[in-house]
C-alpha positions in Angstrom: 55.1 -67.5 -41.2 54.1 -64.1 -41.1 52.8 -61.9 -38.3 49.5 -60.7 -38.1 48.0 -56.9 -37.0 44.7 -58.6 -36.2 43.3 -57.7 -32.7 41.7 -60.8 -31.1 39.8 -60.7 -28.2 40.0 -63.2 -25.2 37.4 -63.4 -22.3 38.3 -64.6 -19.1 36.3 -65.3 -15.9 37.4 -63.2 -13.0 36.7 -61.0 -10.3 37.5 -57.2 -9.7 37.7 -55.7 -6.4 39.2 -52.5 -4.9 42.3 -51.8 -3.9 40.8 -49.0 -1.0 37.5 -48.2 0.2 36.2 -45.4 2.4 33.1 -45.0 4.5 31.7 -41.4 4.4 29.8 -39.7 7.2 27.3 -37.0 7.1 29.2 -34.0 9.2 25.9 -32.0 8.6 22.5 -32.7 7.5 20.8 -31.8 4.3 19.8 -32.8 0.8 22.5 -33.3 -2.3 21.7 -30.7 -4.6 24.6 -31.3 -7.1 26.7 -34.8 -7.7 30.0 -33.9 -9.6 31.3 -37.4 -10.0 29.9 -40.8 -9.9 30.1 -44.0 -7.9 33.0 -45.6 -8.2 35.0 -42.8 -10.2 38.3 -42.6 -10.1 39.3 -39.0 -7.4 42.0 -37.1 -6.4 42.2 -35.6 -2.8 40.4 -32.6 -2.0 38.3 -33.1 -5.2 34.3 -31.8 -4.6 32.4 -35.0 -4.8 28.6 -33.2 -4.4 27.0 -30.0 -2.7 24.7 -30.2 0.1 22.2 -27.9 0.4 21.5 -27.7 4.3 18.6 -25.2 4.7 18.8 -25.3 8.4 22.3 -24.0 8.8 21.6 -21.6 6.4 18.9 -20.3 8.5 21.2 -20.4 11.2 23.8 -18.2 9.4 21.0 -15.5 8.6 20.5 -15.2 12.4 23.5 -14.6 12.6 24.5 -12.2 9.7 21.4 -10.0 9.8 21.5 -8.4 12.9 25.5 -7.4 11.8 24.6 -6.1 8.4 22.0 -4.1 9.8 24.0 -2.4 12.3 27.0 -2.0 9.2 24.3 -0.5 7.1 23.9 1.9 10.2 27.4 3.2 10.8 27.2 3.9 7.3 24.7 6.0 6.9 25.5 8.0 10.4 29.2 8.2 8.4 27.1 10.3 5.5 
């Protein structure tokens, strides 16, 4: 008898299921404007899964950052 390199393929019926699962919660809302992986992809921690574009705290931040820039582009020019 002599052995053979043949691959053969066998088909089984079975079932997968995860090892793990996770629920994710929105901290913030807004809209997904990127998805870097996909559902059910293998990740490592700390790993960017999407980016969420949040126009409401962005409008918040430019409250915020406006009135100090101005006052930075101030002293500046006072310093000339």
């Amino acid at each position: 008898m002599k052995a053979v390199d043949t691959p053969k393929e066998v088909r089984l019926p079975a079932t997968t299921q995860a090892f793990e699962s996770a629920t994710l919660f929105a901290r913030q809302n807004g809209y997904i404007e990127k998805r870097f992986v996909d559902i059910g992809s293998r990740v490592k921690a700390g790993e960017l899964l999407a980016l969420i574009s949040a126009p409401e705290v962005d409008d918040q931040l430019n409250l915020v950052w406006c009135p100090c820039l101005r006052r930075k582009a101030r002293s500046e020019q006072c310093r000339r």
